[in-house]
Backbone as a chain_set.jsonl record, in Angstrom:
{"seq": "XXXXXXXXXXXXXXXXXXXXXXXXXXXXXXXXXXXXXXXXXXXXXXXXXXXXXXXXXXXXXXXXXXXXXXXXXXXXXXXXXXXXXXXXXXXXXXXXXXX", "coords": {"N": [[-20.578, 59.501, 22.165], [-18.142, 59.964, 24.787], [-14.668, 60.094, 25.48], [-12.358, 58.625, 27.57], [-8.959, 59.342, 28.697], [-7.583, 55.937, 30.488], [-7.649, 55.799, 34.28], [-7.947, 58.749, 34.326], [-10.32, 61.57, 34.036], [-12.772, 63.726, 32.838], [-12.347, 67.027, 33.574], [-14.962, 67.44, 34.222], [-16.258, 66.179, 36.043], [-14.736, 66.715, 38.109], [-15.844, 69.43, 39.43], [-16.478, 72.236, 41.767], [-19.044, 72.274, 42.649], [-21.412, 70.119, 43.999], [-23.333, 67.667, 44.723], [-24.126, 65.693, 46.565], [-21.781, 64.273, 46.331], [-20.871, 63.789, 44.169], [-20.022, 66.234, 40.793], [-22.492, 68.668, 39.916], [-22.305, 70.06, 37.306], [-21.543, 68.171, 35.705], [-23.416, 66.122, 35.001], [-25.637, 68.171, 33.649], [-23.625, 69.731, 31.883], [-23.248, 67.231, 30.043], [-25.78, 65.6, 29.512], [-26.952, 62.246, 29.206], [-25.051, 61.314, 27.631], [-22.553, 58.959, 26.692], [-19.931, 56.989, 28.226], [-16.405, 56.389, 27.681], [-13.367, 54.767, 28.527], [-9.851, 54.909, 27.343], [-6.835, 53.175, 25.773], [-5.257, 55.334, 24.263], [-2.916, 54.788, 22.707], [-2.491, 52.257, 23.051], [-2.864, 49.553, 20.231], [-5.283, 48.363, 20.639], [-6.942, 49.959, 21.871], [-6.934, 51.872, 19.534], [-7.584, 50.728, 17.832], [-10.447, 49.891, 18.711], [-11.734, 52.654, 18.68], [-11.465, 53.354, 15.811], [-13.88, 51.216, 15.001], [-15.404, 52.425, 16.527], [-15.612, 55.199, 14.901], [-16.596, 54.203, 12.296], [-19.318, 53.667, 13.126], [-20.226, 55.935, 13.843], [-21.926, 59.213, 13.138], [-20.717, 61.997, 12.831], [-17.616, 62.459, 13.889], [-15.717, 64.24, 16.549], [-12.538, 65.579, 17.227], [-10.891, 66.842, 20.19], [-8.02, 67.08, 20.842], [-4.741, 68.074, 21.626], [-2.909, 69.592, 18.885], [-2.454, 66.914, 16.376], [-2.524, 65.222, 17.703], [-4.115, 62.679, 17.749], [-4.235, 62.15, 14.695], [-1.417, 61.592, 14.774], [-1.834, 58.955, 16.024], [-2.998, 57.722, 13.805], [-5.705, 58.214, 13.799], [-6.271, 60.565, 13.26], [-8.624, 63.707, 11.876], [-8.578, 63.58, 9.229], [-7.246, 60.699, 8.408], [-9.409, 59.357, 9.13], [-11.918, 60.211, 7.479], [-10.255, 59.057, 4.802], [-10.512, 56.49, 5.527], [-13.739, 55.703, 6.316], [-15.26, 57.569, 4.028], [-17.622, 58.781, 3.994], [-18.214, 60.551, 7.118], [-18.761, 63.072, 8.191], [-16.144, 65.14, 9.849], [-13.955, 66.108, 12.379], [-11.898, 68.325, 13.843], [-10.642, 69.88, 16.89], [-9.14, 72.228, 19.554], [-8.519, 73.058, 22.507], [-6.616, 74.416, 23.258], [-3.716, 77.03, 24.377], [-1.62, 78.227, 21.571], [1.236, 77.942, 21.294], [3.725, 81.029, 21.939], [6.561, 82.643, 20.921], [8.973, 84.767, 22.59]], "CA": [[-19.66, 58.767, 23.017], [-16.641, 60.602, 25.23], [-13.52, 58.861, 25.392], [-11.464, 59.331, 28.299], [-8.002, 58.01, 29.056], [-7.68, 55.029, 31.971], [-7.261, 56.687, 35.174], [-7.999, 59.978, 34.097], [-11.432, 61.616, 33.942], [-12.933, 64.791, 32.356], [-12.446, 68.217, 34.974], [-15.765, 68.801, 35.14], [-16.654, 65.395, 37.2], [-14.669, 67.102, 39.42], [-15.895, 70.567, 39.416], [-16.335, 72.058, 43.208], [-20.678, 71.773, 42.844], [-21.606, 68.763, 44.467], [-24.638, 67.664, 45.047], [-24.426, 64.063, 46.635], [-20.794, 64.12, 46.119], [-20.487, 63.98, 42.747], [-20.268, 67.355, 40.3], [-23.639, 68.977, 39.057], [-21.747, 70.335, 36.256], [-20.92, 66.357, 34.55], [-24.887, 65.938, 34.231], [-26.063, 69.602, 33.547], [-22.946, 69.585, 30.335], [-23.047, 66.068, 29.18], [-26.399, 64.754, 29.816], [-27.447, 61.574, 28.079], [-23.617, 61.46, 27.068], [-22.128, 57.675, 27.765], [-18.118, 58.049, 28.288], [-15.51, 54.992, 27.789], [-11.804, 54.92, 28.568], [-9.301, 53.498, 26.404], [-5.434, 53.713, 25.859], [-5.359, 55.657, 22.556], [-1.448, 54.385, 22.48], [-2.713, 51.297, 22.729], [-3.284, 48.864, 19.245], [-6.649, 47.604, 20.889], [-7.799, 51.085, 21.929], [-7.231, 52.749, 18.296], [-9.074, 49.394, 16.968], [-12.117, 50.599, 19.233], [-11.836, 53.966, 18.185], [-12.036, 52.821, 14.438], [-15.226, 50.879, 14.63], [-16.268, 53.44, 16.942], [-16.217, 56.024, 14.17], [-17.251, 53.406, 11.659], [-20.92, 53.705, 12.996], [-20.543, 57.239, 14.192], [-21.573, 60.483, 12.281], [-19.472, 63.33, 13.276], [-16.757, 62.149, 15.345], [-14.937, 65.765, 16.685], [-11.133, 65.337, 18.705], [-10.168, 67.895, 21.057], [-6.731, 66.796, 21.848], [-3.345, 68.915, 20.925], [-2.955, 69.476, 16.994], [-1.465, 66.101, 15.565], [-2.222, 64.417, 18.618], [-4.688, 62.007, 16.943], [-3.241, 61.963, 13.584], [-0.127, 60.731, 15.131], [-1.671, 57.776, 16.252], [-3.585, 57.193, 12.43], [-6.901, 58.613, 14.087], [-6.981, 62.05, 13.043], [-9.916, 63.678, 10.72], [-7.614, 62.914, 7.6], [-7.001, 59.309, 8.524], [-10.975, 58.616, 9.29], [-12.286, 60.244, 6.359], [-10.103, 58.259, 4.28], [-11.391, 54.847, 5.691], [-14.922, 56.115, 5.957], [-15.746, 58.816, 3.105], [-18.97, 59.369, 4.648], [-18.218, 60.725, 7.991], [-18.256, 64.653, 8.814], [-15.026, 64.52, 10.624], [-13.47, 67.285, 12.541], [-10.873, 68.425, 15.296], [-10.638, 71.232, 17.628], [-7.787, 72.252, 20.579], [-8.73, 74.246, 23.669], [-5.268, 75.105, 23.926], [-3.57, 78.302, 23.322], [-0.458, 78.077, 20.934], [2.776, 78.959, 22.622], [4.187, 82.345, 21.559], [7.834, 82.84, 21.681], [9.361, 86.491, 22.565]], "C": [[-18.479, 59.672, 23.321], [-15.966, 59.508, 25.538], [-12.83, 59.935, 26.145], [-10.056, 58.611, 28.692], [-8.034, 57.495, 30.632], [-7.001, 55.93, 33.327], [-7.55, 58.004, 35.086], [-9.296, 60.524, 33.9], [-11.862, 63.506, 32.72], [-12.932, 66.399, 33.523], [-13.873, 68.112, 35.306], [-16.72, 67.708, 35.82], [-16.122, 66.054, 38.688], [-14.587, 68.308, 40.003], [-16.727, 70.563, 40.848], [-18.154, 72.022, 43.141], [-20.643, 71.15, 42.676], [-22.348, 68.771, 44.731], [-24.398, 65.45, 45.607], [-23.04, 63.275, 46.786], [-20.384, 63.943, 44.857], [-20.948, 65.858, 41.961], [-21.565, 67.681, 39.641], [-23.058, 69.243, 37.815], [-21.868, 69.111, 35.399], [-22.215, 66.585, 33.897], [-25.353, 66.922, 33.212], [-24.948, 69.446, 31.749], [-23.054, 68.539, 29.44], [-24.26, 64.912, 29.254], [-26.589, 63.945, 28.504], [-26.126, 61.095, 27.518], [-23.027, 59.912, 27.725], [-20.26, 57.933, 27.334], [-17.239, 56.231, 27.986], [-14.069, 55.118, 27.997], [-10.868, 53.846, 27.911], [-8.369, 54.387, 26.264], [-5.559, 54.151, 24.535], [-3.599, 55.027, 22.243], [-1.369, 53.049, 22.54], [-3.233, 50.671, 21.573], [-4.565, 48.87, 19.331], [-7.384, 48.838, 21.247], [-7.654, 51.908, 20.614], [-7.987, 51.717, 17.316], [-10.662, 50.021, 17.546], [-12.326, 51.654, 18.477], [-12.475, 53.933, 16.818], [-13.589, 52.063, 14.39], [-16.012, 51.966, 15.245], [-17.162, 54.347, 15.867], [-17.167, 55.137, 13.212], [-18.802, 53.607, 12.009], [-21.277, 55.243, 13.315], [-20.775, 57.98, 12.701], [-20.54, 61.745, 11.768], [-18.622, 63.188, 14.225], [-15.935, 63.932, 15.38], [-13.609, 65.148, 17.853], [-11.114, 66.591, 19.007], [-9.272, 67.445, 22.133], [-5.723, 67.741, 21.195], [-3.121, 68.589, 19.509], [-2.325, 68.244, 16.742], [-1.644, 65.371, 16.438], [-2.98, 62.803, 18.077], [-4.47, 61.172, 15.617], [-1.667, 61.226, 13.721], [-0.246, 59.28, 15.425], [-2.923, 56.895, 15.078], [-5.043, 57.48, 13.104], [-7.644, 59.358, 13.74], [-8.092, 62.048, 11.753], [-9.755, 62.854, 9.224], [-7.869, 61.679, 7.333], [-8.648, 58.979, 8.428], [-11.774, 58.825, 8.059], [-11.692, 59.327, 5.189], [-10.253, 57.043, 4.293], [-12.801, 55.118, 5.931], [-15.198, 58.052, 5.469], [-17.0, 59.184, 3.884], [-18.998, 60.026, 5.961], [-17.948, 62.112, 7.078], [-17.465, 64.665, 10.093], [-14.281, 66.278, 11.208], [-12.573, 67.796, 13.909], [-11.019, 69.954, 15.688], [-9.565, 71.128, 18.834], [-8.698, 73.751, 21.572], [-7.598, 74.761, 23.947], [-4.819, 75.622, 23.282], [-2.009, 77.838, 22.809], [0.854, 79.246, 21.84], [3.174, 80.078, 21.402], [5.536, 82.815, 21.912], [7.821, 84.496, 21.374], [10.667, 86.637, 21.653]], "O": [[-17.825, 60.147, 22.393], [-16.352, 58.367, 25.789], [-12.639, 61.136, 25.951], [-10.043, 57.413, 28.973], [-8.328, 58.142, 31.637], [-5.973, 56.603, 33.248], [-7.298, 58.531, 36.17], [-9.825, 59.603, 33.278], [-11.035, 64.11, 32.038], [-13.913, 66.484, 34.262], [-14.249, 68.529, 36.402], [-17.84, 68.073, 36.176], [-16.629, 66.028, 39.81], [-13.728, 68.583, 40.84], [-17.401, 69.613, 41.246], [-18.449, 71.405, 44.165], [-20.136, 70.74, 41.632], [-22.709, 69.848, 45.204], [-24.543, 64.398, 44.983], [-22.943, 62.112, 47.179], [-19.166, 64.015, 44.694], [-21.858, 66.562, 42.397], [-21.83, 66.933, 38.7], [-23.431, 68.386, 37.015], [-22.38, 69.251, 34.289], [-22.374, 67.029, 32.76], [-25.466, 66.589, 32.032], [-25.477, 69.122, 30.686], [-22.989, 68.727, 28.225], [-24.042, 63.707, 29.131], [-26.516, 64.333, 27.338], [-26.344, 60.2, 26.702], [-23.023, 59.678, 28.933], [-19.648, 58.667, 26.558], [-17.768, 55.139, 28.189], [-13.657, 55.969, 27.208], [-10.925, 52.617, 27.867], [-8.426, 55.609, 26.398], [-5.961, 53.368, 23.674], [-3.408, 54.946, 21.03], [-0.333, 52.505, 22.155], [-4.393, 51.071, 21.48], [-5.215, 49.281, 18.37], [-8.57, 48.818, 20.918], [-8.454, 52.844, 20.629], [-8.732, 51.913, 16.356], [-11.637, 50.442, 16.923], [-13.146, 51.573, 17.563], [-13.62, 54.313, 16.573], [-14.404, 52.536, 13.598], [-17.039, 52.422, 14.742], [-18.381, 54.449, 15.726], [-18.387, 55.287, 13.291], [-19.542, 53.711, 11.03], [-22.391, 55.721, 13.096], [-20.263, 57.709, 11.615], [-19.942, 62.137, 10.766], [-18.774, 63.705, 15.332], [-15.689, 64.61, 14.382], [-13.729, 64.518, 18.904], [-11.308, 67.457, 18.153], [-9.349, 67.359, 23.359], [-6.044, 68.167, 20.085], [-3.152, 67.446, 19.052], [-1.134, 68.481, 16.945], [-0.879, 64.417, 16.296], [-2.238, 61.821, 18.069], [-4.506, 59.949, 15.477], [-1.04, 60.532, 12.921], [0.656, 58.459, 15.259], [-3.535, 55.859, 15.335], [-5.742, 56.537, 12.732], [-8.874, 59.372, 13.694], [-8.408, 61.143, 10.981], [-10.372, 62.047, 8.53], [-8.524, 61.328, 6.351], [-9.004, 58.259, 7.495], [-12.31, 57.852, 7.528], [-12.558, 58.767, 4.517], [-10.172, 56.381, 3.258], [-13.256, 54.107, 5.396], [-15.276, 59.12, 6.075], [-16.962, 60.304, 4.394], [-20.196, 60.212, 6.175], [-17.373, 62.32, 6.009], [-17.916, 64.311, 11.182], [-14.18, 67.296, 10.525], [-12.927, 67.379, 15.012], [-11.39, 70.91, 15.007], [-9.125, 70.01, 19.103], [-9.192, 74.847, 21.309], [-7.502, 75.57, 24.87], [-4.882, 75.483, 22.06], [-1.285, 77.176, 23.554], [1.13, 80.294, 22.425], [2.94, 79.934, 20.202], [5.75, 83.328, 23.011], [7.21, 85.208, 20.577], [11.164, 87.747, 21.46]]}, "num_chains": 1, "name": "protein.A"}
C-alpha cells in the first residue's frame, strides 16, 4: 500500500511518457501497487496508518528524518506497538551542508 497526501500525488503519475494521457512510468514502477491518501496530521489518518501497519509486514517511510516519528508513526513508535513488524525508514533527500 502507498500513501499519498490529499491533493497531492506521487511525480511519477506525472512523468512526461504518456500513453493515453496518463504516465507509463506509474504502471511500469508500481505495478499491482494500490495507493490511498490520507492527512498524516490528521487523528483519523494516523489511526489508518496504525491498523494499516498492524496487518502489514515491512512497512518502509520515505518522508524527511523525524517526519513520521513526529507524528507517533515512525519505525520506533510501530515496532513498539507491533514487535513483529520489520520496520524501516529511508529519505531521498540530501542533508543540507552549511559553508
Amino acid at each position: 500500500m502507498k500513501i499519498e497526501p490529499p491533493g497531492a500525488s506521487d511525480t511519477l503519475r506525472k512523468w512526461r511518457l504518456l500513453l493515453d494521457g496518463a504516465s507509463v512510468c506509474w504502471p511500469a514502477q508500481l505495478c499491482n501497487r494500490r495507493s490511498l491518501a490520507l492527512d498524516l496530521g490528521a487523528a483519523e489518518g494516523q489511526g489508518i496508518v496504525r491498523r494499516l501497519a498492524a496487518e502489514a509486514d515491512v512497512p518502509i517511510e520515505n518522508f524527511c528524518h523525524g517526519a513520521m516519528a513526529g507524528r507517533g508513526l515512525g519505525a520506533d513508535e510501530l515496532l513498539a506497538a507491533i514487535p513483529r513488524l520489520i520496520a524501516g525508514s529511508r529519505s531521498g533527500l540530501k542533508p543540507k551542508v552549511g559553508h
